[in-house]
MARTOR-41497 format. One record per residue (C-alpha): residue in three letters; x, y, z. Coordinates in pm, whole numbers, padded with zeros to 5 digits, always signed. Example, Ala and Ser with C-alpha at 12.3 -4.5 7.8 and 13.67 -1.06 7.14 Angstrom:
# MARTOR-41497
ALA+01230-00450+00780SER+01367-00106+00714
# end
This chain:
# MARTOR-41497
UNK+08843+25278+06944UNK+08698+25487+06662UNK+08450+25305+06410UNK+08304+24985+06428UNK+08449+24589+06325UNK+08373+24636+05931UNK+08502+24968+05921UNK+08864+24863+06045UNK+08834+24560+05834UNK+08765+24750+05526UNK+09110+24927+05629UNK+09302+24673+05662UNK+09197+24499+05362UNK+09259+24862+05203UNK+09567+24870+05347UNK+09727+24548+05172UNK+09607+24625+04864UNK+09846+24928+04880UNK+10126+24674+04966UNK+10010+24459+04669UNK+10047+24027+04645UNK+10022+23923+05050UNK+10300+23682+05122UNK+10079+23343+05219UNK+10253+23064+05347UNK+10119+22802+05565UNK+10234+22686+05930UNK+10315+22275+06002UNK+10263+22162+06338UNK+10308+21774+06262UNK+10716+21791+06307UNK+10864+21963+06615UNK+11192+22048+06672UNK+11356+21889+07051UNK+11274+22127+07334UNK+11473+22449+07252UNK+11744+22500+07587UNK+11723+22870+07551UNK+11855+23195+07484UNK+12194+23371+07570UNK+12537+23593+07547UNK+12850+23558+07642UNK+13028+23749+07904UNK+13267+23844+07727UNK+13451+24147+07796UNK+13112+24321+07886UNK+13109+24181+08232UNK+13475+24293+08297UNK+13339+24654+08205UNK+13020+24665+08364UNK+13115+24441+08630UNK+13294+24725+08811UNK+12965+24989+08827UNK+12728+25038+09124UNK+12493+24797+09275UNK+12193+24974+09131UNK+12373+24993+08784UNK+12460+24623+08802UNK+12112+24476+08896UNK+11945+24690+08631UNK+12126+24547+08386UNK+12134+24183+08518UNK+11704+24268+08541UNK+11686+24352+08139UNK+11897+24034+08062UNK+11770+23767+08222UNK+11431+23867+08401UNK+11116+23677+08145UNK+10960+24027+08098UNK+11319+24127+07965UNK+11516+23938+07745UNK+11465+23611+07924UNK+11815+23497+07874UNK+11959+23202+08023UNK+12264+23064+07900UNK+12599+23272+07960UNK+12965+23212+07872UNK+13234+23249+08085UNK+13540+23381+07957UNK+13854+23230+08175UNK+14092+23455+08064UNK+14484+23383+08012UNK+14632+23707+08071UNK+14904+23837+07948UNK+15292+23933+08053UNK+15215+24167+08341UNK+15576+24282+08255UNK+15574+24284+07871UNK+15830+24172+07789UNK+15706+23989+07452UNK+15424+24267+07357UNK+15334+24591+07380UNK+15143+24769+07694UNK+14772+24746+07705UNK+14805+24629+07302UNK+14395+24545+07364UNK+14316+24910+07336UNK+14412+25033+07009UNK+14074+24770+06947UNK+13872+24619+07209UNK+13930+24844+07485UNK+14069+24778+07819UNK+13751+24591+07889UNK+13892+24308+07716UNK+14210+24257+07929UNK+14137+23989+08111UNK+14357+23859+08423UNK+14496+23524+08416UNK+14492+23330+08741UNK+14790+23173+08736UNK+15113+23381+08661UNK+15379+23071+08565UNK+15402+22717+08598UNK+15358+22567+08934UNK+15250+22911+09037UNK+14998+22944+09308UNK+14626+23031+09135UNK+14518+23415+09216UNK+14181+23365+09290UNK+14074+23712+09364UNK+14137+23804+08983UNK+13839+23853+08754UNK+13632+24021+08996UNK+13433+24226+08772UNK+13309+23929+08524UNK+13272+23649+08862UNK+13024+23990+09040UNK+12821+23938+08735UNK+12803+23582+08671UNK+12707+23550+09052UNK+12409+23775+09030UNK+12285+23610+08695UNK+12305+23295+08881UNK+12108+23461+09206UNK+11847+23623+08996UNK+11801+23306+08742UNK+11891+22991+08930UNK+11763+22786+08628UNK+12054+22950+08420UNK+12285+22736+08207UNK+12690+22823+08227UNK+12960+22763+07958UNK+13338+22799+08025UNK+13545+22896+07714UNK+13877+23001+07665UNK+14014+23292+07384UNK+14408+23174+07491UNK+14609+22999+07703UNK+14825+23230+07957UNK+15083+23405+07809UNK+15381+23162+07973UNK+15213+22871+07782UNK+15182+23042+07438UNK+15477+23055+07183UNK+15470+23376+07130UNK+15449+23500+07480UNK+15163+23738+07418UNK+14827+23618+07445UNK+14711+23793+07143UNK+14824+23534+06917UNK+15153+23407+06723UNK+15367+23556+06463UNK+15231+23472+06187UNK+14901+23480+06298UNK+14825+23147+06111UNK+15065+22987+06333UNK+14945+22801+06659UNK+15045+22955+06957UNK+15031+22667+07235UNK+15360+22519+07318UNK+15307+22144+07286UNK+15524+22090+07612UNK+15216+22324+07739UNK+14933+22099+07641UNK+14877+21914+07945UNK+14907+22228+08161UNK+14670+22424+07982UNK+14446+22137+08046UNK+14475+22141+08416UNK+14446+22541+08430UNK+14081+22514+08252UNK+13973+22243+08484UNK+14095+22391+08825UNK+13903+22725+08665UNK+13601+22482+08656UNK+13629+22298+08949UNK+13710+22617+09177UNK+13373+22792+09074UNK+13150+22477+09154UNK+13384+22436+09492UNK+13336+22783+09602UNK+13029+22919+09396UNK+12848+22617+09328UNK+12873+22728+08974UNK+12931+22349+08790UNK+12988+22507+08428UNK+12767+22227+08187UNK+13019+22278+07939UNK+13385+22357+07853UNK+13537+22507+07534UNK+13900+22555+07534UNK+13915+22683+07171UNK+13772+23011+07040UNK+13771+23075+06649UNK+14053+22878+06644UNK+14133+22789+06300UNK+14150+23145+06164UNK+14410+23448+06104UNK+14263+23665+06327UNK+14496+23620+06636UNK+14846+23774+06634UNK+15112+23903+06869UNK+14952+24271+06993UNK+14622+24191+06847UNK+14325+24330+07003UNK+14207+24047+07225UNK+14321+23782+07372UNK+14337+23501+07084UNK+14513+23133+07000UNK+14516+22948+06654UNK+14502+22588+06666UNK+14464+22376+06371UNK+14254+22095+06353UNK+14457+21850+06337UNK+14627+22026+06698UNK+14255+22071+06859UNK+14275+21714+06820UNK+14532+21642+07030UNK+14425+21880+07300UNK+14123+21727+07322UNK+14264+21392+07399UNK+14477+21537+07674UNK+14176+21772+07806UNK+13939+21470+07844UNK+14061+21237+08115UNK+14171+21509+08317UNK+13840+21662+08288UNK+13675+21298+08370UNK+13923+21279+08707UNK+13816+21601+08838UNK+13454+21450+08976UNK+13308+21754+08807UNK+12999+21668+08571UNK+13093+21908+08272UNK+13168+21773+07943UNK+13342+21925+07669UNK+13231+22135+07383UNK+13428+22236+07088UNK+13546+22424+06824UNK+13392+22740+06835UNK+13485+22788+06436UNK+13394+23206+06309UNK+13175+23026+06018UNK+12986+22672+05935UNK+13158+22623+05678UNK+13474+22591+05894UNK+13280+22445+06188UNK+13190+22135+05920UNK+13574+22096+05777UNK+13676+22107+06128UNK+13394+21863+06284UNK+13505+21596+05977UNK+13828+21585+06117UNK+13677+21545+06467UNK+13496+21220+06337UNK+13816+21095+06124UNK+13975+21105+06419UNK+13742+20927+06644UNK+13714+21191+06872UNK+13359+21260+06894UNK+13295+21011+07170UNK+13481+21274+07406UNK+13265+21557+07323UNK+12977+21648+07468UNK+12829+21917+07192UNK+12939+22087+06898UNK+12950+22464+06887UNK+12941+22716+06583UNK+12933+23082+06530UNK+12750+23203+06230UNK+12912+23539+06141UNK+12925+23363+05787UNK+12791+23065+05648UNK+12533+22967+05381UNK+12195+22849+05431UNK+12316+22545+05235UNK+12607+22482+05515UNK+12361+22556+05762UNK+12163+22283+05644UNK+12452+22021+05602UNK+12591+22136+05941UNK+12262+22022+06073UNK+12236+21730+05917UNK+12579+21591+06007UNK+12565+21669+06340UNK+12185+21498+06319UNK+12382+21199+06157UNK+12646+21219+06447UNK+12427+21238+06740UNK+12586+21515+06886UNK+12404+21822+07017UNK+12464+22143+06825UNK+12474+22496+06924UNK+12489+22841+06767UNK+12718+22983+07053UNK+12811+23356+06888UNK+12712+23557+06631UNK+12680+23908+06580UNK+12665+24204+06302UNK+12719+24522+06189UNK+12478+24752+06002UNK+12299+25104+06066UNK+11998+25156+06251UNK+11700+24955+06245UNK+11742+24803+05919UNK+12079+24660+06052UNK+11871+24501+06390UNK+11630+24359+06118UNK+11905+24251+05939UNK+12054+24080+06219UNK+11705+23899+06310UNK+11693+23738+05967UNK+11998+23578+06019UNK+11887+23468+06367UNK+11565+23332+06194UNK+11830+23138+05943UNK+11953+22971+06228UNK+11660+22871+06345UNK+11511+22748+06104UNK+11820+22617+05862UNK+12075+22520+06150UNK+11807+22400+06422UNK+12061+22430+06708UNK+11923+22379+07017UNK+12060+22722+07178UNK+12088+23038+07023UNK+12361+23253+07161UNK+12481+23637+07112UNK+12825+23785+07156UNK+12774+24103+07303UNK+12522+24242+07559UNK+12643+24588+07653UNK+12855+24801+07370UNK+13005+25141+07408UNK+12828+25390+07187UNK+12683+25086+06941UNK+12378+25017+06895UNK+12458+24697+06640UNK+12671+24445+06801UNK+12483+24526+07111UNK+12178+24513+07273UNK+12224+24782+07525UNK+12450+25109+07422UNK+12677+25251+07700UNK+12881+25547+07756UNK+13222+25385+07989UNK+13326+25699+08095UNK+12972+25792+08293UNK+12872+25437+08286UNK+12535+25539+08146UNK+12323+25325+07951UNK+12030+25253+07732UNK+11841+24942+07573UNK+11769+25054+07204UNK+11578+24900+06923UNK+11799+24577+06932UNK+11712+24468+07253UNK+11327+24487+07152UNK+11393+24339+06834UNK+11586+24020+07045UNK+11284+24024+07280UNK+11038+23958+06992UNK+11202+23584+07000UNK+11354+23552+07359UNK+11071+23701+07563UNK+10795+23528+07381UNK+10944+23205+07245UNK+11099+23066+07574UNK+11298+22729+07724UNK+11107+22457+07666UNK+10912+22547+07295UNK+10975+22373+07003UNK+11021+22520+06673UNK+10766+22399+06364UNK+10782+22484+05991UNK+10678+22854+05999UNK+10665+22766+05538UNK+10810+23131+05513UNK+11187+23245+05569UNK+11094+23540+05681UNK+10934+23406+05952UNK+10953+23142+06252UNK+10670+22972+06454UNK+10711+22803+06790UNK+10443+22638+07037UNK+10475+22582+07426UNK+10568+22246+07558UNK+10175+22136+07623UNK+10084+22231+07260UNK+09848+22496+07376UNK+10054+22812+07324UNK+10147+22918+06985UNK+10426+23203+06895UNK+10516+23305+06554UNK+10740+23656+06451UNK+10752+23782+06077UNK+10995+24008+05962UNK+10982+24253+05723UNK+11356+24418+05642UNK+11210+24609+05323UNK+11179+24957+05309UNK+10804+24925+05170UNK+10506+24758+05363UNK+10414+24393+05349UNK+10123+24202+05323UNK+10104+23841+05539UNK+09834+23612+05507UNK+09912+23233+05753UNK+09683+22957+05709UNK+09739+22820+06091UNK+09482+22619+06274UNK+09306+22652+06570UNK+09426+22993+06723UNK+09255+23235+06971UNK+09339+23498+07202UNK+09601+23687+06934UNK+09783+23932+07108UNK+10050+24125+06867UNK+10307+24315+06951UNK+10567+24523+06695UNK+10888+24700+06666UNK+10987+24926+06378UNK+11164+25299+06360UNK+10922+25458+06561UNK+10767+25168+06808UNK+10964+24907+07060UNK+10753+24631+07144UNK+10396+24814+07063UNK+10085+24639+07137UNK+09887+24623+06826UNK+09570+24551+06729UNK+09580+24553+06311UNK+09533+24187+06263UNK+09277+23968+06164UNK+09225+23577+06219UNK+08933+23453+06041UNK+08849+23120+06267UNK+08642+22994+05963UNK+08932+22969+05693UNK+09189+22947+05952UNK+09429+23224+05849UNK+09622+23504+06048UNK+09634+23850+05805UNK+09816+24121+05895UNK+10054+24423+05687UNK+10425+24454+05804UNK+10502+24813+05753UNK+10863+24888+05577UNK+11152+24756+05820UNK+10950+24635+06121UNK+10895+24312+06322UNK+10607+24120+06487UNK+10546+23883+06700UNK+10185+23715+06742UNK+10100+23509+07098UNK+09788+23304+07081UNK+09627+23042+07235UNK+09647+22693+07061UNK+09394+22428+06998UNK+09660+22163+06973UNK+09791+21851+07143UNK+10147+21734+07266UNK+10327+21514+07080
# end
């Protein structure tokens, strides 16, 4: 290292005077959030895609996503997939790849009622989920469904009803539809030892998305209908010896998640659920916040189960990472879930970009941006009042590990000043345009006045990893 300790120091101090006002906010360890369960994706349709590649291709992958020098993910949704008309007769052929892309035709296992159950089906997403499972026995599994098989629905295609704000369950199909998502469940923990922790029969459900030839595999239910499901669901769930509970609704946006959870609780339905899932495409931080607060209220656990984002480049990863750091920090679930691991050609809604046709692949700057959180801040931390919204803070179970990420989605530098006790051994690590996960050294912690200083340079990320002089709750 050229020059000596004052030398760099005078740099650095040089440095944010360029970037003017430091932001300065101050770290709380006195409240802790409940141990956080983890990080995750679903499986949904990237599994049926990459599911079908070679053995090397398939355990490099598997390696990135869940190994704790990778992304260090652990929870995974299962998509049990309804499958539509294999004869069409009530939609068009392969009507999934005007959008989604073959990848997202999924096989349903049972092809009419009182029909034997095709097992064999869904090889490519059960190969994956078995080597997740292999490689990270302490992974977490969640069964969800996008539709009910297409002899159940109203419309007969599994893409949704006509309109597509109509619900597309028969009600003489309820209690079927039940028994198909437990015998899904109770066939992977017979013959896998897979024991799925949760099940969501809904997906998005109260929304216009889903439609007769849609692009994926979708079913509206209202409310009020989710309801009644539910009440059907439940005791044939509780006969089928399995220990998995259910989890519901699975709305696009908290807003939505909070209408829908009020009818829940008017209905006195809550008792039969077992946690409360939300995706946060949309929602304010003020919904975040009374999400959080009425499922606090309602002593029901609370999960951010799939989110996702466009944008361009970096600045759309950093993007993304703010809203993740909302969540956090606003919504306090205690899992934090993506939607997509492996994208064709996209480098936004994924974290790793493929091409299908040569099944080639590459982790770009949104899988290091995802690691800043998943590889550092693991199973286990709880979250503490980071005082900034640009920024979250975490420490280990013991107390004695502390892990805080800033983010800077500007396109001019930015100063950072943290009054945080008691830290040593800072090692900091960065992603921006030009680095992925770069050890850094540009960082001071002055032990006397207890504060962290450090310059964010224009649409970049850091994460800090220190030793802690604290104590457990």
């Amino acid at each position: 290292m050229m020059g000596n300790r004052k030398d760099i120091c005078i740099g650095i101090l040089f440095l944010f005077s360029l970037a003017g006002r430091a932001e300065t906010y101050s770290i709380q360890t006195e409240n802790r959030s409940m141990p956080f369960e983890g990080w995750g994706v679903s499986l949904c349709w990237w599994a049926n895609m990459c599911g079908r590649w070679e053995d090397r291709q398939v355990e490099e992958l598997i390696d990135w996503l869940v190994s704790p020098e990778g992304l260090n993910y652990r929870i995974f949704r299962y998509n049990i997939g309804g499958g539509d008309d294999p004869q069409n007769r009530n939609c068009e052929p392969h009507h999934m790849g005007r959008g989604k892309g073959l990848r997202a035709e999924m096989e349903g296992f049972q092809d009419g009622p009182g029909e034997p159950y095709h097992w064999e089906r869904d090889e490519a997403q059960r190969r994956i989920m078995l080597m997740i499972k292999r490689k990270r026995p302490d992974a977490i599994f969640e069964a969800f469904s996008n539709s009910a098989p297409w002899w159940m629905t109203e419309s007969g295609c599994v893409g949704g009803n006509t309109p597509a704000t109509a619900d597309n369950l028969r009600p003489d199909m309820y209690e079927a539809f039940a028994h198909y998502l437990v015998d899904v469940c109770r066939h992977y923990k017979d013959e896998y030892g897979i024991e799925f922790r949760t099940l969501e029969p809904f997906n998005e459900p109260v929304t216009d998305y889903w439609y007769a030839n849609g692009s994926q595999e979708g079913c509206h239910f209202s409310a009020e209908e989710q309801v009644k499901l539910i009440k059907i669901l439940y005791p044939i769930l509780q006969q089928s010896g399995l220990k998995t509970v259910i989890s519901a609704s699975d709305e696009t946006n908290v807003e939505q998640a909070i209408r829908t959870l009020r009818v829940y609780h008017n209905a006195a339905v809550l008792p039969l659920i077992g946690q409360w899932n939300t995706h946060t495409y949309s929602g304010s931080l003020e919904a975040k916040e009374e999400l959080h607060q009425l499922t606090k209220k309602l002593g029901i656990k609370l999960w951010q189960s799939e989110t996702g984002s466009g944008g361009r480049g970096i600045h759309g990863n950093l993007m993304m990472a703010q809203r993740l750091i909302d969540d956090i920090r606003i919504l306090r679930p205690a899992a934090w879930l993506d939607w997509q691991y492996v994208e064709e050609r996209n480098d936004q809604w994924s974290l790793v970009s493929t091409d299908r046709t040569w099944h080639t692949y590459k982790r770009h700057h949104n899988y290091c941006v995802r690691q800043h959180f998943s590889r550092f801040i693991r199973e286990g931390y709880s979250f503490v009042e980071s005082g900034s919204p640009h920024a979250l803070a975490a420490l280990s179970p013991d107390g004695n590990k502390m892990v805080i990420v800033a983010l800077n989605t500007s396109d001019k530098a930015k100063s950072h000043e943290i009054n945080v006790p008691g830290l040593s051994k800072i090692r900091g690590f960065r992603t921006s345009e030009n680095e992925d996960l770069a050890s850094v050294r540009d960082f001071t912690y002055d032990k006397k006045r207890q504060k962290l200083s450090f310059q964010l340079p224009p649409l970049s990320i850091v994460t800090f990893v220190a030793k802690a002089d604290l104590k457990t709750r």
